[in-house]
C-alpha positions as CSV (number, residue, x, y, z in Angstrom):
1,X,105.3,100.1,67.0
2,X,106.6,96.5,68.7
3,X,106.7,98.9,72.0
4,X,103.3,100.6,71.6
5,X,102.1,96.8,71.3
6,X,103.8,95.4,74.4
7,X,102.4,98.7,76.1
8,X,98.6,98.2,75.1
9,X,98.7,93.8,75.5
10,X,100.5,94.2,79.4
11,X,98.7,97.0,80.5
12,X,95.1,95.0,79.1
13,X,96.3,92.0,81.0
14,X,96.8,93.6,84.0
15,X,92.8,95.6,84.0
16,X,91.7,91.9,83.1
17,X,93.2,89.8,86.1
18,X,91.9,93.0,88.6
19,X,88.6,92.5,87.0
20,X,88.4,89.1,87.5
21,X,90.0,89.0,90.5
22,X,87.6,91.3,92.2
23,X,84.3,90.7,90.0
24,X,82.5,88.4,93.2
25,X,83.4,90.8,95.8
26,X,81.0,93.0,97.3
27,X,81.7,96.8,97.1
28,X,77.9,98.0,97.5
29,X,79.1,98.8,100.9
30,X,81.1,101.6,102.1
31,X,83.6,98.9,103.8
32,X,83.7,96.8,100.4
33,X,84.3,100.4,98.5
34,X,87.0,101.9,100.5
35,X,88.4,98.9,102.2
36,X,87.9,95.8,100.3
37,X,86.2,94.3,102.9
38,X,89.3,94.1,105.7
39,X,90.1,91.4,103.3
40,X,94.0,92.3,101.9
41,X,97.0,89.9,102.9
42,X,100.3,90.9,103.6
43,X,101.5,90.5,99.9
44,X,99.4,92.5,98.7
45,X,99.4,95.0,101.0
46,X,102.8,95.3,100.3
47,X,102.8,95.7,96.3
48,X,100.1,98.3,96.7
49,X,102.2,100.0,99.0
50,X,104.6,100.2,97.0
51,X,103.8,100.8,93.6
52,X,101.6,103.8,95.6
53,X,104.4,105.4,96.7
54,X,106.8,104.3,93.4
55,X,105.1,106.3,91.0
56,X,106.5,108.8,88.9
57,X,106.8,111.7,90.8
58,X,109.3,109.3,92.5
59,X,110.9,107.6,89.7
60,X,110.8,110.5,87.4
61,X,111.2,112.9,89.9
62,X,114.3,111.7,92.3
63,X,116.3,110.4,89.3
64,X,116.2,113.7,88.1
65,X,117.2,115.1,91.7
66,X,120.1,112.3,91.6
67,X,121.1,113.4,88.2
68,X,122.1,116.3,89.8
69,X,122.6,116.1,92.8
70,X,123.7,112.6,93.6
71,X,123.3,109.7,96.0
72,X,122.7,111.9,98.9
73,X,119.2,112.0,98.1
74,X,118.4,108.6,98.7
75,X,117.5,109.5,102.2
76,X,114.0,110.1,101.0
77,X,113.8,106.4,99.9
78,X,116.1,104.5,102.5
79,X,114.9,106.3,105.7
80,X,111.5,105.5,104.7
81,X,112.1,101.6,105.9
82,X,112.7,103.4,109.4
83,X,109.4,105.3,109.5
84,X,107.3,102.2,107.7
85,X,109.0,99.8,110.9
86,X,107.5,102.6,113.6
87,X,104.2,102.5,111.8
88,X,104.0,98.3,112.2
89,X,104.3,98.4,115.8
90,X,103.2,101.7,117.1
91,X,100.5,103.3,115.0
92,X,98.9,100.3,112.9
93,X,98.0,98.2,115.8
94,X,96.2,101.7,117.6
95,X,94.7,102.0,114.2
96,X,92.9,98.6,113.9
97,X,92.5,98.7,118.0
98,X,89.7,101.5,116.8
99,X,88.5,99.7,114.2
100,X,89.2,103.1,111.9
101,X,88.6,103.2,108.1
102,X,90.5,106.7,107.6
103,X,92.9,108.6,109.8
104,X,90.5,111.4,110.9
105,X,88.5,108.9,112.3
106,X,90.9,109.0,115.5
107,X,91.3,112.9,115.6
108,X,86.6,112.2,116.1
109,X,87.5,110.1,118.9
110,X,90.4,111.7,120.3
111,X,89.6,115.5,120.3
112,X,86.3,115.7,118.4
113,X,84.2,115.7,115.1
114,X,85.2,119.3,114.2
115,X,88.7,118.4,114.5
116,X,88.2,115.6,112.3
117,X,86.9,117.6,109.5
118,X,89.3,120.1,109.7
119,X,92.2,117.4,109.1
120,X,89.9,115.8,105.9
121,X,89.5,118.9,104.5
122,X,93.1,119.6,105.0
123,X,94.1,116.1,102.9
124,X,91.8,117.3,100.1
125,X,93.0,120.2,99.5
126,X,96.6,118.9,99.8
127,X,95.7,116.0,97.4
128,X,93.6,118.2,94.3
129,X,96.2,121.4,94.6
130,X,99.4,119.4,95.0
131,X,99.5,115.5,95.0
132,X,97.3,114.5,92.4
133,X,98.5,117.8,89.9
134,X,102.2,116.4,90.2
135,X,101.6,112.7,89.9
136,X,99.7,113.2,86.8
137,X,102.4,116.1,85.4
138,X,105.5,113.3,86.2
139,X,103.4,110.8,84.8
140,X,102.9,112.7,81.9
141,X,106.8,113.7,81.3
142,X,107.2,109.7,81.5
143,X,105.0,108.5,79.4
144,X,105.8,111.5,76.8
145,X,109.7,111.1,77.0
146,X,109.0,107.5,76.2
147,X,107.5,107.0,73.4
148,X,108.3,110.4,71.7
149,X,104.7,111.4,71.9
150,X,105.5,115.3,70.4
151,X,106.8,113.4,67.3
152,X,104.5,110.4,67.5
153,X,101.1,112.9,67.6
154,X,103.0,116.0,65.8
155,X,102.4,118.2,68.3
156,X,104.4,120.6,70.9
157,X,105.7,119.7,74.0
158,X,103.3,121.1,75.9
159,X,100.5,119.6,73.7
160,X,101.6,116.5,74.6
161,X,102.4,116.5,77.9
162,X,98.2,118.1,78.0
163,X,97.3,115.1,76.3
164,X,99.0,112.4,78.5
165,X,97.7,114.2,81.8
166,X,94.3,114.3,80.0
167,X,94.8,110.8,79.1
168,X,95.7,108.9,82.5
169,X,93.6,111.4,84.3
170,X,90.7,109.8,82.8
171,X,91.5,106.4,82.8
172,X,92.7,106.7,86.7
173,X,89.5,108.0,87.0
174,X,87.5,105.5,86.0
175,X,89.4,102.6,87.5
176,X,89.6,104.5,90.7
177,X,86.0,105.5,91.4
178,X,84.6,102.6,90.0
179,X,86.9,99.8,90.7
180,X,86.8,100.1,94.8
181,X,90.4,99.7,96.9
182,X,90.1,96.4,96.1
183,X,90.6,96.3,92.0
184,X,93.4,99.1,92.7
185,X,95.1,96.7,95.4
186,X,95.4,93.4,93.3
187,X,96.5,95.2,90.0
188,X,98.8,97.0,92.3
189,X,100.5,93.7,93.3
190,X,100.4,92.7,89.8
191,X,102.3,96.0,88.5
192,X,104.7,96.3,91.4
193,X,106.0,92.8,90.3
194,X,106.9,94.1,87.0
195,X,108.2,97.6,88.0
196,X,110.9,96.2,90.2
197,X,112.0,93.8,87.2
198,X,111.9,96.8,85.2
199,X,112.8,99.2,87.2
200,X,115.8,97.2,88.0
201,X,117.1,96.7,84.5
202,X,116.8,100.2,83.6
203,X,120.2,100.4,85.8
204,X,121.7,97.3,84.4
205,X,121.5,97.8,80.9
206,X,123.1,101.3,81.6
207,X,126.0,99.8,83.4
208,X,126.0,97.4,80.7
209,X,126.7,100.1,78.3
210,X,129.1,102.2,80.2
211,X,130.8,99.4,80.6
212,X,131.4,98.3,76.8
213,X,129.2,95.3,77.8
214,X,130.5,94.3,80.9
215,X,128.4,94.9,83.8
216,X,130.6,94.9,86.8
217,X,133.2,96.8,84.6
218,X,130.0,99.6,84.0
219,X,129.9,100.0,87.7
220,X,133.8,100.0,88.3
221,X,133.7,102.6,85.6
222,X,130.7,104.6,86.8
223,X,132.0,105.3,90.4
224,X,135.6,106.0,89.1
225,X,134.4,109.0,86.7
226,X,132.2,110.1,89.2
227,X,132.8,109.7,93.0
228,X,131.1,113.1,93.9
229,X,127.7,111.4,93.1
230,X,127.9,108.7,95.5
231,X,128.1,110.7,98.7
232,X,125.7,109.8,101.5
233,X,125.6,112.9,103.4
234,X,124.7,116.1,101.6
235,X,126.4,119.3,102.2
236,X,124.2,122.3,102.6
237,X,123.5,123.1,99.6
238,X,122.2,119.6,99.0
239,X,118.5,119.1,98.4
240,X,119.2,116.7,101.4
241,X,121.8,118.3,103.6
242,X,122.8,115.2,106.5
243,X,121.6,117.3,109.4
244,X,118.2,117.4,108.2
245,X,118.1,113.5,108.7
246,X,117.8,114.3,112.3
247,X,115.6,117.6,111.6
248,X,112.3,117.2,109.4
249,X,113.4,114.4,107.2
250,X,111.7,111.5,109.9
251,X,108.8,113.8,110.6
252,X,108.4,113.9,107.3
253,X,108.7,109.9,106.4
254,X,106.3,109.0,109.6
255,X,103.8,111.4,108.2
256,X,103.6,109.9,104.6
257,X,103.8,106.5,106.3
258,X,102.1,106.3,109.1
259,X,99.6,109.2,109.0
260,X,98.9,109.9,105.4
261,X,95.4,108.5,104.3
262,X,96.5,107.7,100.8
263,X,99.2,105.6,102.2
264,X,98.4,103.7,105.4
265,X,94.4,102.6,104.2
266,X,96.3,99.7,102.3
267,X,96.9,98.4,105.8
268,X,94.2,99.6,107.2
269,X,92.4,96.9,105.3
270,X,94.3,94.8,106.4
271,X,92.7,90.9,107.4
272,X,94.1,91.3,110.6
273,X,97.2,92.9,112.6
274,X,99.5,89.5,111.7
275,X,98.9,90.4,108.1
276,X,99.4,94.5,108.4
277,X,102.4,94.3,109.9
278,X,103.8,91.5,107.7
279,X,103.1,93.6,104.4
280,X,104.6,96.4,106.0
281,X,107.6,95.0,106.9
282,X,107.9,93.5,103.1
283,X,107.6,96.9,102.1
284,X,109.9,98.3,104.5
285,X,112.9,95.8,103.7
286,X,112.0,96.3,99.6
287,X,112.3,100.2,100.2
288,X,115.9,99.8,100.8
289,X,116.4,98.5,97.6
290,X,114.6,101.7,96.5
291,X,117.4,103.7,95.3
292,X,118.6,100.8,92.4
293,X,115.1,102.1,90.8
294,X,115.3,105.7,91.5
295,X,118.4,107.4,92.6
296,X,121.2,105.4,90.7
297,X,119.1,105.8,87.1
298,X,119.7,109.2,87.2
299,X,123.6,109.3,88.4
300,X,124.1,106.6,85.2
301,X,122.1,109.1,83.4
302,X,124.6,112.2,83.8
303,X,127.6,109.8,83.6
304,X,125.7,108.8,79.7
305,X,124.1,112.7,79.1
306,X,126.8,114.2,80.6
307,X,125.3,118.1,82.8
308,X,123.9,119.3,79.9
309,X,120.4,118.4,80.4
310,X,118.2,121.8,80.5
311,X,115.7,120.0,82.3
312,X,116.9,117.1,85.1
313,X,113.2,115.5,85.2
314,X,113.7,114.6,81.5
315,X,116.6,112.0,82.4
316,X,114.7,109.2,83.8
317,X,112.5,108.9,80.3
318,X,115.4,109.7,78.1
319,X,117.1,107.0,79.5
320,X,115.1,104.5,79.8
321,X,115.1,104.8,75.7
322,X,118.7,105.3,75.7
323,X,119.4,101.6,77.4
324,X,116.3,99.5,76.5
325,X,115.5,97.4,73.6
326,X,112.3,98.6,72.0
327,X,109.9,95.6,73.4
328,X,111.3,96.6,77.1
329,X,110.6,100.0,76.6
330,X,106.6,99.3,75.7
331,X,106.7,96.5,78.6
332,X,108.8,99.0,81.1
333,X,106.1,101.9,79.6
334,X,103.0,100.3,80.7
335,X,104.7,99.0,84.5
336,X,105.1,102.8,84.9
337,X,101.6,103.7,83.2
338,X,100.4,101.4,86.0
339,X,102.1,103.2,88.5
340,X,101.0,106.4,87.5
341,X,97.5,104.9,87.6
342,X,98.4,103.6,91.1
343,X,99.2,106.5,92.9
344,X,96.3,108.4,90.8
345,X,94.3,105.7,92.3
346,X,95.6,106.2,95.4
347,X,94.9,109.2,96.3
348,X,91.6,109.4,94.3
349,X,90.1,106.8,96.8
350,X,91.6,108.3,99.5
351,X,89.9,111.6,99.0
352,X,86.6,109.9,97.9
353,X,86.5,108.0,101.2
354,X,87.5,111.2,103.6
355,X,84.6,112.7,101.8
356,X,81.9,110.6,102.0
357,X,82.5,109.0,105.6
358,X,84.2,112.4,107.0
359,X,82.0,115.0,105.3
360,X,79.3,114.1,103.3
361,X,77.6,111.3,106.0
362,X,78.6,113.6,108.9
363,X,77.7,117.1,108.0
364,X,75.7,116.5,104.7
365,X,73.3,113.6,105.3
366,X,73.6,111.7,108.4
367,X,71.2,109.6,108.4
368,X,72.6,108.3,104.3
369,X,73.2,104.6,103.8
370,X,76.4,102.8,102.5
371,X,75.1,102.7,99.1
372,X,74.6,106.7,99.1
373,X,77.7,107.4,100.6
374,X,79.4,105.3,98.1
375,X,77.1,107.3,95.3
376,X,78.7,110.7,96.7
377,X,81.8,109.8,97.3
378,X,82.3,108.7,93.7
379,X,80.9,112.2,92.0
380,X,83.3,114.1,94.4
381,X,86.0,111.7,93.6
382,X,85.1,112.4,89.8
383,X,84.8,116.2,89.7
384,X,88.3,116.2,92.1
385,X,90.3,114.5,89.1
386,X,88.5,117.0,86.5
387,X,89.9,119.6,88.8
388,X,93.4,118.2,88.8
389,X,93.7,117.6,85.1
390,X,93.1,121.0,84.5
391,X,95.9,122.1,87.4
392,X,98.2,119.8,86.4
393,X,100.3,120.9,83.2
394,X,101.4,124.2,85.2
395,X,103.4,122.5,87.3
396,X,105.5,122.7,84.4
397,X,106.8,126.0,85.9
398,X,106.7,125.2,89.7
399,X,110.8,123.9,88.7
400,X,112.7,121.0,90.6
401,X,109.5,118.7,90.5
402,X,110.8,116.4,93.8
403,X,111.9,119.3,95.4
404,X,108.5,120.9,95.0
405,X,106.5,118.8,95.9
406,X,108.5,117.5,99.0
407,X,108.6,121.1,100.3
408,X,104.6,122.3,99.8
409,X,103.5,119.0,101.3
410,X,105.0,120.1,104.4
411,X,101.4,122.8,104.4
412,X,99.8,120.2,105.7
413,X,102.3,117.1,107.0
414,X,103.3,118.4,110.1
415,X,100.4,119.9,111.3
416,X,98.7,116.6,111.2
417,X,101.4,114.6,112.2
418,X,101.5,116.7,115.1
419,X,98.0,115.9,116.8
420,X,98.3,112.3,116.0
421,X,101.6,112.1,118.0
422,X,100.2,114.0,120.7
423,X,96.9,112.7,120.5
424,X,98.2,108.8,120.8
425,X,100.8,110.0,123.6
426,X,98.2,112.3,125.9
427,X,95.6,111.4,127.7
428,X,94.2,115.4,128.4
429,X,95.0,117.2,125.5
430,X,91.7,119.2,124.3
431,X,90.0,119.5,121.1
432,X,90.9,123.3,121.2
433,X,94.7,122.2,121.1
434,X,94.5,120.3,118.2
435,X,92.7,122.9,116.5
436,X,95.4,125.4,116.9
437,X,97.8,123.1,116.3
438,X,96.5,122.2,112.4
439,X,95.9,125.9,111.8
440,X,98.8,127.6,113.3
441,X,101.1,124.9,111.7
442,X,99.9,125.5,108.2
443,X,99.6,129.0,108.2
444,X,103.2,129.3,109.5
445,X,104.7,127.1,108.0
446,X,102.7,129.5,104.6
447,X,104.5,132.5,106.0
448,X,107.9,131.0,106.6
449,X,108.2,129.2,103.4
450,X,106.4,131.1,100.4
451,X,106.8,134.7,102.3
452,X,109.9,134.9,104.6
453,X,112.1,132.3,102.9
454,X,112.0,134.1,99.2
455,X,112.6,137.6,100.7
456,X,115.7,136.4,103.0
457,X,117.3,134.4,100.4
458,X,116.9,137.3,97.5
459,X,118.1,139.6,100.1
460,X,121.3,137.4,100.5
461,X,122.1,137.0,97.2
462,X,121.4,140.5,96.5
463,X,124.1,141.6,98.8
464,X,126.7,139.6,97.5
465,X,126.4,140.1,94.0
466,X,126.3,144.2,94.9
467,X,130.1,142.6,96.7
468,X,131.5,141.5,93.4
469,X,130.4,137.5,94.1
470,X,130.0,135.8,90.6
471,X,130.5,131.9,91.3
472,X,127.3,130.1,90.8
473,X,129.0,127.4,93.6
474,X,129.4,130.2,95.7
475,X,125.9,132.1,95.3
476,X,124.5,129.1,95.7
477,X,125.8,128.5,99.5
478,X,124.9,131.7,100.7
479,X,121.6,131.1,99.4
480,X,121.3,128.0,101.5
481,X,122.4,129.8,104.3
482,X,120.1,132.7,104.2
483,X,117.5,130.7,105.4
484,X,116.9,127.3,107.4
485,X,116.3,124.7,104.8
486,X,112.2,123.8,104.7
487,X,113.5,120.3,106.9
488,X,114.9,122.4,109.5
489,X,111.8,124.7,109.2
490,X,109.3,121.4,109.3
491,X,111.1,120.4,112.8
492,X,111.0,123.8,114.4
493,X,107.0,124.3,113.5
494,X,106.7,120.3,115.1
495,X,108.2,121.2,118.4
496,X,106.5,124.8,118.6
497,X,103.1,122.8,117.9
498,X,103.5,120.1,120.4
499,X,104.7,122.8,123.5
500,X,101.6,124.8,122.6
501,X,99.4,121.9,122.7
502,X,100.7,120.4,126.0
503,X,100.7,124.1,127.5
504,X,97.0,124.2,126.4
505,X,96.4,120.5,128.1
506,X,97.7,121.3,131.0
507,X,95.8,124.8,131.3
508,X,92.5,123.4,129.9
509,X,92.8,119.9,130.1
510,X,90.0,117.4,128.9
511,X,87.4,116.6,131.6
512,X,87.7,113.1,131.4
513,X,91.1,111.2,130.1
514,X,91.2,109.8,126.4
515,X,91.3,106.1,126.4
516,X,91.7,104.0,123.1
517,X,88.4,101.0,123.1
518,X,88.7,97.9,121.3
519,X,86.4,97.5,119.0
520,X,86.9,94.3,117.9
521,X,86.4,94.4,114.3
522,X,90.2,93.0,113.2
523,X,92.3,90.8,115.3
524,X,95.0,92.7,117.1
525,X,97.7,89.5,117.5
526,X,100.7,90.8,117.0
527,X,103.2,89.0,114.3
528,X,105.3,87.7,116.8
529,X,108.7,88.4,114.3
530,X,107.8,92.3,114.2
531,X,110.4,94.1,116.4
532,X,113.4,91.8,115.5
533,X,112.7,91.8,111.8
534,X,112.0,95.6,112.3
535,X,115.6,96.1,114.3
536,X,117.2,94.2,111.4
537,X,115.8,96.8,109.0
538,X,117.5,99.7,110.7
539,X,120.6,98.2,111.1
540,X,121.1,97.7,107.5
541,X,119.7,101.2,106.7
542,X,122.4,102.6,109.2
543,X,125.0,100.2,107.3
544,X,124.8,101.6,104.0
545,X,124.9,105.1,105.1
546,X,128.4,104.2,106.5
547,X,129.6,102.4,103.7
548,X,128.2,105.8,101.4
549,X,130.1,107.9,104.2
């Protein structure tokens, strides 16, 4: 009951202070809506970004993949601070050069309005089949494992895990569509202050307990019982094998950081450049401190649960009421509720605003003002979250949750990371080639991944078992090398994209050559501390991947 209390009073508080915080500002416009008026500072751009991106498909999700698989995984947190340093000095300051509001708004200018649309409509279907389904399914295992909710409610497991989606579903949904980027951004700030205090002493009371009550004799004696966890590089059967770190794994961080609408808007509201890059590079140095929140929860939670867990996703929550008193666990429940509401949030705006500037005032109504748009945007945004609560308790069967959702992403990643790059780095590239760049590199990377992949690695396995090969290990491996892992996969589609669209540029190329205007709606002044801060960054990223080594 003292947890359920804590829960309700913090997570109040928080909806409060956002209320407040934003009651004076103007959202009647489609700027105020979506980008809170070009009004956020680095700080907050920061927290939003990160308590976006730390929600529970993260936290839930890659402690169960470390529970399993060990430190090796951390490459999906740590090489992020890479991609979020190329996205402060070579994509945001292109991005507020144009004066854009979403990402698509380039591919108009750069190739043209059909393009554009193609690409939104792309995000939206990415965001209501995929990204919203699994954020509020992980949120839902969380907040379920937590508090005991099947024995709270007397209900099933699957009863309560319906109830919890249906549950954040609808209060993301209100705060989302009718709060503005604004409310999200400053309860963001407010929430990511408590999940990394939280998030942080998840670990230490762990090691506290492994270690009889001594911290540093928790971690002595967690890396002693189990040194296989905390190996950088993966092998090849590793959800992260190390090659793919120079493969698909940086494709895939400068996508979600530097194309992916849900992500880079919060610095796309930015006050100016200064401020952008300053929040990003707050969130870029915090990220490497990402895997003390969610890769070493799950190694303390096999070293605790032993490999006996049916289900990996279900470590984070089980420990979390393993370790924490029962005030924590309400306090630590409603930081995560929040970031489960933040990444709902997230991408909830984001697909309201690439439908009512991308789709509904270009093709629907052109000639609708800022209030309309707003109107539009907000049923869209509405009947999208319906659409996901109802999609989202199947992902129940879809297996490794991380894994799952790292690999369908990939549908629509690369394809759009792909005529960005070449869009920014070409000055004759045509529409036509970014066309068949976005279709070709979803539809193969459909074939290669839910067609070939399956039938190559069944035949594999096939074969040896007909050979008399029993080991699991060893089934396993030839599995992972009947096909190239979807990394390897997400690199070889990139490269194929980008020679067809400079063989199509330099057969058809653009009449005229594609050049960038200022529009000077934000001040471009670059924070002079950028590149050296930014430099620093990868050093250290590089250092603890030799120490790990």
């Amino acid at each position: 009951m003292i947890g359920i209390l804590s829960f309700v009073g913090f997570t109040a508080l928080v909806a409060i202070i956002a209320y407040f915080a934003t009651r004076k500002t103007d959202e009647s416009t489609s700027d105020g809506y979506f980008l809170g008026g070009r009004s956020l500072t680095a700080g907050v751009i920061a927290g939003s970004l990160l308590l976006t991106n730390l929600s529970t498909e993260q936290i839930v999700g890659l402690n169960g993949s470390s529970y399993a698989n060990g430190l090796s995984v951390m490459a999906w947190e740590t090489l992020a601070a890479i991609a979020i340093v190329v996205t402060a000095i070579f994509l945001l300051p292109r991005y507020l050069k144009g004066g854009l509001t979403t990402v698509p708004q380039f591919l108009a200018e750069r190739y043209d309005v059909t393009t554009k649309t193609l690409t939104s409509a792309l995000f939206l279907t990415g965001y209501v089949v995929v990204l919203l389904p699994i954020i509020l399914y992980s949120g839902s295992v969380a907040i379920s494992g937590m508090f005991d909710v099947p024995a709270l409610l007397d209900v099933s497991d699957d009863a309560a895990i319906k109830i919890c989606v249906w549950g954040i579903g609808i209060v993301g949904s209100i705060y989302a569509v009718f709060g503005g980027l604004k409310a999200v951004a400053v309860s963001d700030s407010i929430n990511a202050i408590g999940l990394l205090i939280g998030g942080v002493l998840v670990p230490v009371f762990g090691l506290i307990i492994i270690g009889d009550g001594n911290f540093f004799e928790g971690v002595s004696t967690l890396m002693d019982s189990n040194p296989e966890k905390f190996q950088s590089m993966g092998s090849e059967t590793s959800p992260v094998p190390f090659h793919t770190l120079f493969t698909g794994m940086m494709l895939v961080q400068l996508f979600y950081w530097g194309t992916n609408q849900q992500i880079i808007q919060r610095a796309l509201a930015a006050k100016n450049l200064k401020e952008g890059q300053k929040g990003l590079m707050l969130a870029s140095f915090i990220k490497i401190l990402g895997p003390l929140i969610v890769v070493l929860p799950g190694i303390i939670a096999f070293h605790i649960f032993g490999a006996d867990l049916e289900n990996a996703d279900e470590a984070y929550p089980l420990l979390v009421n393993r370790v924490l008193p029962s005030t924590l666990i309400g306090f630590f429940a409603a930081v995560i509720f929040g970031a489960i509401l933040s990444s709902f949030n997230s991408v909830l705006n984001s697909s309201v605003t690439l439908f009512g500037i991308d789709i509904y005032k270009q093709h629907i109504n052109k000639d609708a003002n800022e209030k309309t748009v707003v109107k539009y945007g907000k049923i869209f945004g509405t009947f999208l979250a319906i659409a996901a609560m109802f999609i989202a308790p199947f992902i129940a069967d879809a297996g490794s949750l991380f894994a799952y959702l790292q690999e369908v992403n990939g549908i629509y990643s690369i394809p759009i990371l792909t005529i960005i790059v070449v869009g920014y780095l070409t000055k004759y590239v045509p529409a036509i080639a970014a066309k068949i760049g976005v279709i070709s590199g979803s539809v193969l990377y459909i074939i290669s991944q839910f067609v070939l992949q399956p039938y190559y690695q069944a035949e594999a396995v096939s074969d040896a078992e007909m050979n008399g090969v029993t080991e699991v290990a060893e089934l396993a491996a030839i599995e992972a090398s009947a096909y190239p892992h979807f990394l390897d996969v997400m690199a070889i589609l990139f490269t194929l994209n980008v020679a067809i669209m400079l063989i199509i540029g330099k057969i058809w190329p653009r009449k005229q050559p594609y050049l960038q205007e200022h529009t000077k709606q934000v001040d471009i002044t670059p924070w002079k501390y950028v590149k050296p801060v930014g430099v620093a960054i990868i050093v250290v990223v590089i250092g603890i991947y030799a120490y790990f080594a």
